[in-house]
N, C-alpha and C positions, 0 to 999 in steps of 0.2 A: 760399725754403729752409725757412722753419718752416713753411707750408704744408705741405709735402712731408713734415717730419718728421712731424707730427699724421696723413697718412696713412698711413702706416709703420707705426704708434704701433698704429692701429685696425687692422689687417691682423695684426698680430703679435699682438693681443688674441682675434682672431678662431680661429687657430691654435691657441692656449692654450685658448681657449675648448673648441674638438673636442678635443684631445688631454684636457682635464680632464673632460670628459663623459662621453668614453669610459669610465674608470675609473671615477665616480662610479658610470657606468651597473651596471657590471661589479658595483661593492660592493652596489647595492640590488637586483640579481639574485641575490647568491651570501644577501644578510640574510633575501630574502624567502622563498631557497629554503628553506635551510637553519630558518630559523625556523619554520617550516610542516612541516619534517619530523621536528623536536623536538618538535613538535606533537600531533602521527601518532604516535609510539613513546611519550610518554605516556600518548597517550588507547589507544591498541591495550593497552600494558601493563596498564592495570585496565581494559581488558575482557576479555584473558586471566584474571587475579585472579580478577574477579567470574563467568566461567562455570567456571573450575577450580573453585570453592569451590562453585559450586551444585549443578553436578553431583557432585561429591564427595558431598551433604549429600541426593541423592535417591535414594530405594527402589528399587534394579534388581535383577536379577535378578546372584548371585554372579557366575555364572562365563560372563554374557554381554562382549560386546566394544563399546567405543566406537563403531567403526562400525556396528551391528546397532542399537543404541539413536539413534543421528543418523539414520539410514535409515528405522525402524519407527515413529517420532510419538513416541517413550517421553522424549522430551528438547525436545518443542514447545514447552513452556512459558519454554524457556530458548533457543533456538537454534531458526529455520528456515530455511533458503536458499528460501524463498518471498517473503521482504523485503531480497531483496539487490536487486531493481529493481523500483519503484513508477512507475507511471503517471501522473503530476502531473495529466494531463487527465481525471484520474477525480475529480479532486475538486469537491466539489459548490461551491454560491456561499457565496461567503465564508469556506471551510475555508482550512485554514493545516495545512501537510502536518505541523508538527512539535507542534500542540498537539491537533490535530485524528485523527495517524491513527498516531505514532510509539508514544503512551502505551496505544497498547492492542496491541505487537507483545512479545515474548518480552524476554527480560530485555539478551539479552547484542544483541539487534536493535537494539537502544533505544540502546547505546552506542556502535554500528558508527556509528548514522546520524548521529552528530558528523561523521563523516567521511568520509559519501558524497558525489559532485559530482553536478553540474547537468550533462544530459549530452542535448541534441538533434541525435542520428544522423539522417545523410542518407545512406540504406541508398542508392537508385539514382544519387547523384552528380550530380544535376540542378542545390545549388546550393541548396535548400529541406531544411530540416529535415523528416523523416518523423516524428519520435514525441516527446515531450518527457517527458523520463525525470528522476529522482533515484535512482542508484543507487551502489553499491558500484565504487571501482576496478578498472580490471581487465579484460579481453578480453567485451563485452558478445556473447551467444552464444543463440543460438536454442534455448529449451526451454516445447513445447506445455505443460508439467505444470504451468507456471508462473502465477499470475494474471496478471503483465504480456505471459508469452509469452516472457519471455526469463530468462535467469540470468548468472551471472560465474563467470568461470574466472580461474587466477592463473597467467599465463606466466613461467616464471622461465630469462632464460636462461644456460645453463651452459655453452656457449661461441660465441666469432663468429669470423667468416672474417677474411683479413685486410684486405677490404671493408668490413668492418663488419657484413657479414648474419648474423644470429642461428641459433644451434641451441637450441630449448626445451624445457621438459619443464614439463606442466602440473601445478597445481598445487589442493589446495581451500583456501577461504578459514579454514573449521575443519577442522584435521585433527588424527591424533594424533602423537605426538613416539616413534616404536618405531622396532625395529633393523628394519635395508632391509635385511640380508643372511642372514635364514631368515624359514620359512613354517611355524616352529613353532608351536602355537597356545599351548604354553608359555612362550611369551615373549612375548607380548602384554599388555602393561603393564595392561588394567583389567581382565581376569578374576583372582580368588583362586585359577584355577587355574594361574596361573604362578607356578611355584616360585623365579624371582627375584625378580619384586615384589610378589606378593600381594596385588594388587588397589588401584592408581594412577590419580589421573586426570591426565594426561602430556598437555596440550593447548597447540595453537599456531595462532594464527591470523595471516595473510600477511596483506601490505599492497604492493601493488606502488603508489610513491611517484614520479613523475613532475611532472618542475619544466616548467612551462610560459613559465619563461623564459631554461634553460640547457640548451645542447645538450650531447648525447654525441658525442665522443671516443675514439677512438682508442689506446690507449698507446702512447709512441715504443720502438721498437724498440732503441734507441739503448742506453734505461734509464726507469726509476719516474720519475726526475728532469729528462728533456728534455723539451722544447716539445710539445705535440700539435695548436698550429694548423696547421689546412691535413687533418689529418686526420678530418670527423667520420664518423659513425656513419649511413650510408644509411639511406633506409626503405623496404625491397623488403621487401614480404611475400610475391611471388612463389617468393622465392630463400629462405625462410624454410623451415627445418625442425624438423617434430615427431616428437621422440624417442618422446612414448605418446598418439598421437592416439586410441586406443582409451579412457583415461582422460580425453578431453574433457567437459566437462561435459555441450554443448551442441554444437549444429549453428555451422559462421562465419555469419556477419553481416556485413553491409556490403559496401559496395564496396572491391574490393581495390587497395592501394597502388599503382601501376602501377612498376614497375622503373625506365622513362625515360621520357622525350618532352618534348614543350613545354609541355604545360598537366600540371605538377606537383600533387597532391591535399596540399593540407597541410589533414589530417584535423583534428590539434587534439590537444589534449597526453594521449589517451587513445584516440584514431581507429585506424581500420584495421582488419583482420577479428582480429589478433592482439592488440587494445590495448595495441600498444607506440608507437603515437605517430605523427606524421609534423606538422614545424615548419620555417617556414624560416629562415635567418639568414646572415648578410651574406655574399655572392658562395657560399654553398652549392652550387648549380647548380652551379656552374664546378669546384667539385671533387670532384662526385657524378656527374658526366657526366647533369646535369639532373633527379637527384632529390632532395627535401624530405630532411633530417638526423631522429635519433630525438633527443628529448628525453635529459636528463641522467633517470638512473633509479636507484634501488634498493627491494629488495624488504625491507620489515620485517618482521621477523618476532619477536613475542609469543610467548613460552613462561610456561606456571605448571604447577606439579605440587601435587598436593594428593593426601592420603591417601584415599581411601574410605572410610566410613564404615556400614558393611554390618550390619546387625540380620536375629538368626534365632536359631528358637523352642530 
């Protein structure tokens, strides 16, 4: 009989054991996301600061526009989406990508790449990495202009099926902060020729934030406040639609999500031709009718406004 109880004893410990791990697991998923993306919204916020204030403080021309000066070189010094993805395998023996190739890029380059990842695509799905990259979050996209060959786009989306499959509208990673509902050129926050603000620099730079250890979700229909196990967030980028694919940055890349099947693509927590993700996690399959879940996500976004500073004779 005390035999018996001492195995009892360990079977019940056993039990306790999975149920307490479970949650443990749960708390160092939600600490490490969450903390990593307190992370992100600090470092992005004074890199907003620092190019709101620089550009504020350089010689443009009055009554040009923020995007004219991001487009023409006049803003290189400070900003160029030519180091939004570096080619690690460019570097020579013994370089170190961050003391060796960071400190001689543009000002506000230099504070992005705190918070670029480590990112080797496998464009034909064979299984082997093709390219071994450091770059910026974000939908990695085909652009010849580029020294790497490639650039980032910021998918942001604005709404999903009730699948889960996404409706996007791209996004850049520096853009400006102006009204989307005229095409006045009077209202264009950094010319003096706008009679409401008289020459602003109104900048925001996007961070699409993706946890590589919690998936998306659902919301229950029910309410804000019920369950959404059993509900996540497929990763079909077949089914995936773009609202201003003419605004893409770049060409897709990669191979694309597959809707279903058996052999499931879990890209990685930035994979896909859209980089929104594709991960798997406990009995997924069985409630995606055999597809990978998207990561848990949201897009940060950085704002600074700063006055111009404009000299003339």
């Amino acid at each position: 009989m005390k035999q018996l109880r001492r195995h009892n004893r360990a079977g019940q410990s056993l039990v306790e054991f999975a149920v307490v791990s479970l949650v443990l697991y749960m708390l160092l998923a939600a600490i490490l996301t969450f903390g990593h993306m307190l992370y992100v919204a600090q470092g992005l916020q004074g890199a907003a600061d620092l190019a709101a204030r620089e550009i504020s403080r350089t010689p443009l021309p009055a009554e040009t526009t923020l995007e004219t000066v991001l487009a023409d070189g006049s803003l290189n010094a400070i900003f160029s989406e030519d180091n939004l993805v570096f080619d690690l395998d460019t570097l020579g023996p013994g370089q170190s990508f961050f003391q060796d190739v960071v400190g001689g890029w543009p000002v506000l380059n230099q504070q992005l790449a705190t918070m670029m990842i480590v990112d080797r695509p496998d464009f034909d799905g064979d299984g082997t990495p093709d390219r071994n990259f450091i770059r910026y979050p974000g939908a990695l996209l085909i652009d010849g202009t580029k020294p790497s060959g490639y650039t980032v786009g910021i998918p942001l989306v604005t709404t999903r099926a009730v699948d889960g499959v996404e409706t996007i509208r791209w996004n850049k990673v520096v853009e400006e902060i102006e009204p989307t509902n005229t095409t006045d050129p009077k209202y264009d926050p950094f010319s003096v020729a706008n009679t409401v603000t008289r020459g602003i620099v109104a900048l925001r730079i996007n961070y699409p934030f993706q946890s590589a250890s919690m998936s998306s979700f659902r919301p229950n229909a029910a309410g804000q406040f019920e369950p959404t196990i059993g509900q996540p967030n497929a990763a079909d980028d077949g089914a995936l639609v773009e609202l201003n694919s003419t605004d893409r940055p770049g060409d897709l890349s990669g191979a694309p999500l597959v809707s279903s099947g058996d052999n499931p693509i879990y890209a990685g927590t930035y994979g896909g031709q859209y980089g929104l993700g594709a991960q798997g996690a406990l009995g997924s399959e069985q409630l995606t009718g055999g597809r990978p879940v998207r990561p848990f996500r949201r897009v940060i976004s950085a704002q600074a406004i700063y006055r111009r500073e404009i000299f003339s004779n």
